[in-house]
VEXFI-574951 format. One record per residue (C-alpha): residue in three letters; residue number from 1; x, y, z. Coordinates in steps of 0.2 Angstrom, whole numbers, always signed. Example, Ala and Ser with C-alpha at 12.3 -4.5 7.8 and 13.67 -1.06 7.14 Angstrom:
SITE  aa   i    xx    yy    zz
SITE ALA   1   +62   -22   +39
SITE SER   2   +68    -5   +36
This chain:
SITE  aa   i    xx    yy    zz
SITE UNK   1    -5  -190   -66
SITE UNK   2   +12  -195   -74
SITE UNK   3   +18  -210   -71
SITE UNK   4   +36  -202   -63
SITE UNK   5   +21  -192   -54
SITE UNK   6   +16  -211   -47
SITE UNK   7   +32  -216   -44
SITE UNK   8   +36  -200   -33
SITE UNK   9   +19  -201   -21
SITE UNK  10   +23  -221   -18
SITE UNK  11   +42  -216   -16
SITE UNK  12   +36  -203    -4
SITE UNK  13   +24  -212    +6
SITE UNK  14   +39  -228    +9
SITE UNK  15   +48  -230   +26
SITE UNK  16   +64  -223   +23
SITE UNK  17   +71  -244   +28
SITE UNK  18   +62  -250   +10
SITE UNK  19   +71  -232    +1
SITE UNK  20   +87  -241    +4
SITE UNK  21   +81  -257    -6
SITE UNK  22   +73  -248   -18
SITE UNK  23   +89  -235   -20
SITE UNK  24  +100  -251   -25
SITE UNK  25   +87  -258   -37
SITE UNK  26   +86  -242   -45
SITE UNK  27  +106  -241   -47
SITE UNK  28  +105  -258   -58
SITE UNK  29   +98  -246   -71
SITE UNK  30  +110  -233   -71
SITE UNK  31  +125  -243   -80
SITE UNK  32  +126  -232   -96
SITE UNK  33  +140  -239  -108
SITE UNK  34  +152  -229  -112
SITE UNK  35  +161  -223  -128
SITE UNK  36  +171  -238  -131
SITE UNK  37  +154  -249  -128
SITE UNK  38  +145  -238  -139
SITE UNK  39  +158  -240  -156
SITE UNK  40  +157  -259  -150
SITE UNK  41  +139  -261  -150
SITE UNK  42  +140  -252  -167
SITE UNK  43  +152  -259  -176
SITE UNK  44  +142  -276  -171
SITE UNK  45  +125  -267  -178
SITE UNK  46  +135  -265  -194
SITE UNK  47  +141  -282  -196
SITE UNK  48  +126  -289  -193
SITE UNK  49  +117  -277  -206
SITE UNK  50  +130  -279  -218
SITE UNK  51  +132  -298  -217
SITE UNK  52  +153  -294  -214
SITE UNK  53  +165  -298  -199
SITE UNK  54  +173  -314  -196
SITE UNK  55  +160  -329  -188
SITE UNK  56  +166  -341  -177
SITE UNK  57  +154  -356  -175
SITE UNK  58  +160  -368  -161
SITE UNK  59  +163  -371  -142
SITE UNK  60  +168  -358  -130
SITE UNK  61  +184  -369  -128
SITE UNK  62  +188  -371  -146
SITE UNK  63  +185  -352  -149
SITE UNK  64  +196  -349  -132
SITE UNK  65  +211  -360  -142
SITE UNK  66  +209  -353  -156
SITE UNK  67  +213  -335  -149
SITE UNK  68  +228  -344  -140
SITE UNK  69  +235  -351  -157
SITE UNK  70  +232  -333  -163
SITE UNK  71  +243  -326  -149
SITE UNK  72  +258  -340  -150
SITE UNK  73  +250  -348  -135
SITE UNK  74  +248  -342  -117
SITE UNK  75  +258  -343  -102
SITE UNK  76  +251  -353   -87
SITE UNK  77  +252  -341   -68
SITE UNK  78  +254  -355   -56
């Protein structure tokens, strides 16, 4: 027996109130990336193959600032 053949005959032999649990922890695995994730994911797989890209090493908030210098600084929502 497979084990999707398992999972079935336990799926089939739940009360339908556990289904429900199990139905949104089975959802978690369904985020797929999508196209633009994908050419992300890759183009980091290449830098990090290749050694290129630009490195930051630093704080979350120095990293943060230096985007804001980048963009000529930010405008505060009040």
């Amino acid at each position: 027996m497979s084990n999707r053949e398992k999972v079935i005959e336990i799926v089939n032999a739940m009360p339908e109130y556990r289904i429900v649990g199990l139905l949104a922890f089975l959802r978690t695995f369904e985020d797929i990336p999508n196209d633009e994730t994908v050419t992300a994911m890759e183009q980091v797989d290449e830098m990090i193959r290749t050694g290129s890209g630009q490195r930051f090493q630093g704080s979350a908030a120095e990293f943060f600032s230096m985007l804001d210098e980048e963009d000529g600084g930010v405008e505060e929502n009040a």
